[in-house]
C-alpha positions as CSV (number, residue, x, y, z in Angstrom):
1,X,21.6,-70.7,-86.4
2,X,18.2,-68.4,-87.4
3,X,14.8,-68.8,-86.7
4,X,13.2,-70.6,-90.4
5,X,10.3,-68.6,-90.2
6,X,11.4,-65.0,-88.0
7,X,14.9,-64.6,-89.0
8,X,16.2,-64.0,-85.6
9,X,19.2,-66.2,-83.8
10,X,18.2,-69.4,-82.7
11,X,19.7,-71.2,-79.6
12,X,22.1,-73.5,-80.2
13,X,20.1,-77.3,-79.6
14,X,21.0,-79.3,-77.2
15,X,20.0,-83.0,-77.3
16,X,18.2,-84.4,-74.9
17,X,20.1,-87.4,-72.6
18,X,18.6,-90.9,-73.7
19,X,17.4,-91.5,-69.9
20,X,15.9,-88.6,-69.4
21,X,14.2,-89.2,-72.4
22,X,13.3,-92.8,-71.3
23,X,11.6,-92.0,-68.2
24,X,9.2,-89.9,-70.3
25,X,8.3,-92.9,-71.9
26,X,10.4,-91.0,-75.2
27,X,13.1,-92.8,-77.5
28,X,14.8,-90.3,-79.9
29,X,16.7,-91.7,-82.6
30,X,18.9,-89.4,-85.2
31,X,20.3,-90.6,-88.4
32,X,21.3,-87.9,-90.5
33,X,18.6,-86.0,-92.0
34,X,16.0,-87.9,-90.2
35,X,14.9,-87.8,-86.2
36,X,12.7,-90.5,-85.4
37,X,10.9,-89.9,-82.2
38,X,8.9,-93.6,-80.4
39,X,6.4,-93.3,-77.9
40,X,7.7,-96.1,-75.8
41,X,5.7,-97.6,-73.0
42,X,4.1,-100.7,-75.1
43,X,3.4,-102.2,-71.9
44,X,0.6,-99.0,-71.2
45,X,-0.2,-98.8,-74.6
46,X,1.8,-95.6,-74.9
47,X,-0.2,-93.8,-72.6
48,X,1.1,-90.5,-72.5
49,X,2.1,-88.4,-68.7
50,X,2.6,-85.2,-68.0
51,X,6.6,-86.3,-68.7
52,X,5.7,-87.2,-72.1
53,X,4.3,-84.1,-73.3
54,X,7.0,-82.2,-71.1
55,X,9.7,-84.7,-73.2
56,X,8.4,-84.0,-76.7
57,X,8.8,-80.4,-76.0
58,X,12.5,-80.9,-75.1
59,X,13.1,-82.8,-78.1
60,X,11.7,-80.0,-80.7
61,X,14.0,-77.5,-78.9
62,X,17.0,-80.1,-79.2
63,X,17.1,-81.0,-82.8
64,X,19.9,-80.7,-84.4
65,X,19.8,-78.7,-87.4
66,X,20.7,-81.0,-90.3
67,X,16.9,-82.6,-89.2
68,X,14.8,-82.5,-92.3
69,X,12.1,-84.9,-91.7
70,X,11.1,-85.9,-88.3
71,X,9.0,-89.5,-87.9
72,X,6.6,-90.2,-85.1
73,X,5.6,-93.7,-84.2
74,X,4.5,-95.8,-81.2
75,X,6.4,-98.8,-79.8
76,X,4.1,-102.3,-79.5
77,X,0.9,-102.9,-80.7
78,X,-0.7,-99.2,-80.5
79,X,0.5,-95.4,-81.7
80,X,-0.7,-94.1,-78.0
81,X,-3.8,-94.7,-76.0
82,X,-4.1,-91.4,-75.5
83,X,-3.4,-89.6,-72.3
84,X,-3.1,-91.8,-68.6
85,X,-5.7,-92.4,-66.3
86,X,-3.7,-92.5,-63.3
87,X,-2.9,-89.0,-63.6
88,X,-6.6,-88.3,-63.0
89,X,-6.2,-89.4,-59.0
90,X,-2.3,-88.1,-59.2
91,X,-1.2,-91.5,-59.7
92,X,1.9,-90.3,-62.0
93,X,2.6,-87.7,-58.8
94,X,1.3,-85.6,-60.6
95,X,-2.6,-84.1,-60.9
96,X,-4.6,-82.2,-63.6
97,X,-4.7,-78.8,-62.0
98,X,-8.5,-78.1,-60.5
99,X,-8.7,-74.7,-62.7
100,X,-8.9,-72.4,-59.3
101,X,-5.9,-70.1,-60.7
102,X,-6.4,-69.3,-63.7
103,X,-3.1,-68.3,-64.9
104,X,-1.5,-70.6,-63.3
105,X,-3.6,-73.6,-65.1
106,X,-3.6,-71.6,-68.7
107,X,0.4,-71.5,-68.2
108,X,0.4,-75.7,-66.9
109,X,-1.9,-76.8,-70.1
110,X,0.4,-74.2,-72.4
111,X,3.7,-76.1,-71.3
112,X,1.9,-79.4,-72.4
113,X,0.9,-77.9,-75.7
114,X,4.5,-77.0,-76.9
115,X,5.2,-80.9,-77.0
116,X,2.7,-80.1,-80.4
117,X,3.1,-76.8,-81.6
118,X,6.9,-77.6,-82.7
119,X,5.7,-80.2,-84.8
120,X,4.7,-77.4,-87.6
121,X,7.5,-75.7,-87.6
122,X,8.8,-75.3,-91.2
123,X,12.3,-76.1,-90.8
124,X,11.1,-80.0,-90.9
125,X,8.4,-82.3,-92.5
126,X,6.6,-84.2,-89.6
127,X,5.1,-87.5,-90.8
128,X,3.2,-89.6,-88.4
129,X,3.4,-93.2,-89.0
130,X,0.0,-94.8,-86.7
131,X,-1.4,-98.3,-86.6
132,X,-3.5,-99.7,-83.3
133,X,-5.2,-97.3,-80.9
134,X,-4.8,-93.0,-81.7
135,X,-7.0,-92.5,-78.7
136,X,-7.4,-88.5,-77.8
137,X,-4.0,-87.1,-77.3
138,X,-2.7,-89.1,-79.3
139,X,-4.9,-88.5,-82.2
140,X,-4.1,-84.9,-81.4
141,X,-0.6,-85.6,-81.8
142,X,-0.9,-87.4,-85.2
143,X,-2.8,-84.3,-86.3
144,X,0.0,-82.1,-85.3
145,X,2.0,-83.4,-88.1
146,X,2.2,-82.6,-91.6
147,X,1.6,-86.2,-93.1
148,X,0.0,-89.5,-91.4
149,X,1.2,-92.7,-92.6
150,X,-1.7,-95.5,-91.2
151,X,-2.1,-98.7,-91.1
152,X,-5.1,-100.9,-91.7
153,X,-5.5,-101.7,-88.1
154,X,-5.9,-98.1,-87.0
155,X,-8.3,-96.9,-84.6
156,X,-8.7,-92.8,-84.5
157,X,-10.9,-91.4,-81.3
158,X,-11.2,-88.1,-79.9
159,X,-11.7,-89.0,-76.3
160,X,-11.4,-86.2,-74.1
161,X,-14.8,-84.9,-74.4
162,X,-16.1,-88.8,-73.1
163,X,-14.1,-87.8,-70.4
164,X,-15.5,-84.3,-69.5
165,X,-12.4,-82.2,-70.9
166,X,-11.8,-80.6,-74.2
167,X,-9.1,-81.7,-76.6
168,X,-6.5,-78.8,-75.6
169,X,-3.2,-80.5,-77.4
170,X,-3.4,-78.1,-80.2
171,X,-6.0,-80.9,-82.2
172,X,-9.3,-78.9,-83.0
173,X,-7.4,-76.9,-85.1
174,X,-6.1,-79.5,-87.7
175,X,-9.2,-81.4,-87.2
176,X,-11.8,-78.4,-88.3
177,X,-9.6,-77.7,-91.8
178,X,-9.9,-81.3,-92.5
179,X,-13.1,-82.8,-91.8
180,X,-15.0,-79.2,-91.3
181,X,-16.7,-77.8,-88.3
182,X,-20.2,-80.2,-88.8
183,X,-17.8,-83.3,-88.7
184,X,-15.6,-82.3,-86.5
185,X,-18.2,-81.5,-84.2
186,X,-19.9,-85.2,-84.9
187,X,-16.7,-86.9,-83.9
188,X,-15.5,-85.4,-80.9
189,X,-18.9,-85.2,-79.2
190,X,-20.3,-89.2,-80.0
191,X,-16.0,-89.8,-79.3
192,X,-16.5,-92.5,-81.7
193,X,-14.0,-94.6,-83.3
194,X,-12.9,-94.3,-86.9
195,X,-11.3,-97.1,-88.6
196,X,-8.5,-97.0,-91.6
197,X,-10.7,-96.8,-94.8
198,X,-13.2,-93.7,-92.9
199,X,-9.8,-91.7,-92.1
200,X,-8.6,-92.5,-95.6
201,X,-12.3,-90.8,-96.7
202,X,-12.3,-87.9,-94.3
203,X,-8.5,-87.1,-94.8
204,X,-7.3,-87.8,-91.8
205,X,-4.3,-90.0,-93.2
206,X,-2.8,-89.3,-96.5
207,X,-1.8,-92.6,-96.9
208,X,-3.3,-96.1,-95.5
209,X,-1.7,-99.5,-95.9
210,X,-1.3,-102.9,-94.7
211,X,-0.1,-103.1,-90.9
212,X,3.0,-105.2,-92.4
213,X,4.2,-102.5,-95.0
214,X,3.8,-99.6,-92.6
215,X,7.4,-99.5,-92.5
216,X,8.4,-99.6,-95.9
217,X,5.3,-97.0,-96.8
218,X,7.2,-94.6,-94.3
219,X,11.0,-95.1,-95.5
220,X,9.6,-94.5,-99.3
221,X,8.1,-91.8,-98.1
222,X,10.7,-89.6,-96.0
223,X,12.6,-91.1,-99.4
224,X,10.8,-88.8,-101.3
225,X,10.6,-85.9,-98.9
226,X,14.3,-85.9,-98.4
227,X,15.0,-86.1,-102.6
228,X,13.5,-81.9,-102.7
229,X,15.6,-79.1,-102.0
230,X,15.8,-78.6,-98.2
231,X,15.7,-75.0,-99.2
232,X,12.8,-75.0,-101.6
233,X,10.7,-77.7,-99.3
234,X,10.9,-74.8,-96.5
235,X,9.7,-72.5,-98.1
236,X,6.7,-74.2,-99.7
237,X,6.0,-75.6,-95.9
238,X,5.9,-72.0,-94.8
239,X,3.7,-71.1,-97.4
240,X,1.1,-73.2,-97.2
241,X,1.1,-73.3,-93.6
242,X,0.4,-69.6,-94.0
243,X,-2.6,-70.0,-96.8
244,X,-5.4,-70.7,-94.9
245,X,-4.9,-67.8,-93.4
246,X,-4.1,-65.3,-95.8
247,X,-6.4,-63.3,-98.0
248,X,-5.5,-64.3,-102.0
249,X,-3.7,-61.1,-102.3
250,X,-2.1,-61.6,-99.0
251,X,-0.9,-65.7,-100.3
252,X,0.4,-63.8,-103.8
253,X,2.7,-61.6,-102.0
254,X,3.9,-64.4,-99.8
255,X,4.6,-66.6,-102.8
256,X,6.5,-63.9,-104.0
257,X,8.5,-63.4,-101.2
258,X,9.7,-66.8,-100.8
259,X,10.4,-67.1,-104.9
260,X,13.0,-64.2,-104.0
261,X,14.5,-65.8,-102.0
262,X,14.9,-68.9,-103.6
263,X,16.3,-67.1,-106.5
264,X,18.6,-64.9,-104.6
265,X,20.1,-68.4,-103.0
266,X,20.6,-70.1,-106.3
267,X,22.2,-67.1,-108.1
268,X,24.0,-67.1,-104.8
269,X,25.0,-71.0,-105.4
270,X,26.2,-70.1,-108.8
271,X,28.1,-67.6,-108.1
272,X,30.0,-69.7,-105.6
273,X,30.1,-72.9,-107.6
């Protein structure tokens, strides 16, 4: 298997046991082209642990490959409640490290960050489907994917600042090239809660619907997704991840690139077919 977006070999995944999983407070579930991945303590709102971050990392390096379109959703009456409180006085048994060493804390909060930074990766369409509380890093996480699905009972905070950290799960990111530095900026420092029609307005969900059809709006929607040439929806993943970076002349040659290849692979398919 190769790398979508360098080309080089690609370990062989491995999927993650179901317990192991479990204790993370993780469900994955795999049917075909589509990995569905539940936050699943309803009981703590799907407060997310150290183990949760740590388990969503393990399940982007286990994937298997026929994956196309990955869902994200929370079990019980809220997508998460952000990040647990316990772990504040080592409750989980494990602490936030005190920030003494350096290194050692920049490589802690990095391991945490790759349960977000596979989200983006090309090979896959993320799409986050969010009702109840998406409190901090969970908010971050929705922002992590490519499309959120929300319901009408949604309720979007960015808490960590309230809390005297900085939202470090890979969210200020996504949330600047939406909403802009001025908004951004407006809510993550008042950590103020915005409701379904406000994240509709600002961008921050593509598509808002009743709490009962969240469901369905989801299945029409990896529907759709899955109905596009894996090869071709790639590609144009990998392209516009790439455009807000790249200079116009820069985006031109990329487009040209990846039209290449799409070519080559059809006359390719012809010539086999």
């Amino acid at each position: 298997m190769v790398d979508a977006r360098s080309g080089s070999p690609r370990p062989e995944p491995v999927m993650e046991p179901a317990a192991d999983l479990a204790e993370a407070g993780l469900r994955l579930e795999v049917d075909g082209a589509v990995a569905t991945v539940v936050l699943d303590r309803p009981e703590r709102r799907n407060a997310m642990t150290f183990a949760t971050w740590r388990g969503l990392a393990r399940i982007g390096r286990s994937l298997p490959p026929q994956v196309r379109v990955v869902v994200l959703r929370g079990e019980g009456p809220s997508f998460s409640a952000g990040i647990d409180l316990s772990m504040f006085s080592g409750g989980s048994g494990e602490s936030l490290p005190d920030g003494s060493d350096f290194a050692a804390s920049d490589a802690f909060i990095a391991e945490l960050q790759e349960g977000y930074t596979w989200l983006r990766d090309p090979r896959f369409v993320t799409v986050a489907a969010i009702h109840g509380h998406v409190i901090g890093g969970g908010f971050q996480l929705a922002l992590a994917c490519d499309i959120r699905v929300a319901a009408d009972d949604v309720k979007l905070c960015m808490k960590e600042p309230a809390l005297g950290l900085v939202p470090d799960l890979t969210g200020t990111k996504p949330l600047v090239e939406i909403v802009g530095v001025n908004r951004a900026l407006e809510l993550c420092l008042t950590a103020r809660t915005v409701l379904a029609e406000e994240a509709r307005r600002l961008g921050l969900a593509e598509i808002v619907v009743p709490r009962e059809g969240l469901d369905d709006a989801v299945r029409e929607l990896v529907g759709s997704l899955l109905a596009v040439n894996p090869g071709a929806a790639v590609a144009t993943k990998r392209l516009l991840l790439e455009a807000t970076e790249n200079t116009l002349a820069e985006q031109c040659a990329a487009e040209r690139r990846e039209q290449i290849g799409r070519l080559r692979e059809m006359a390719e398919a012809r010539r086999q077919g």
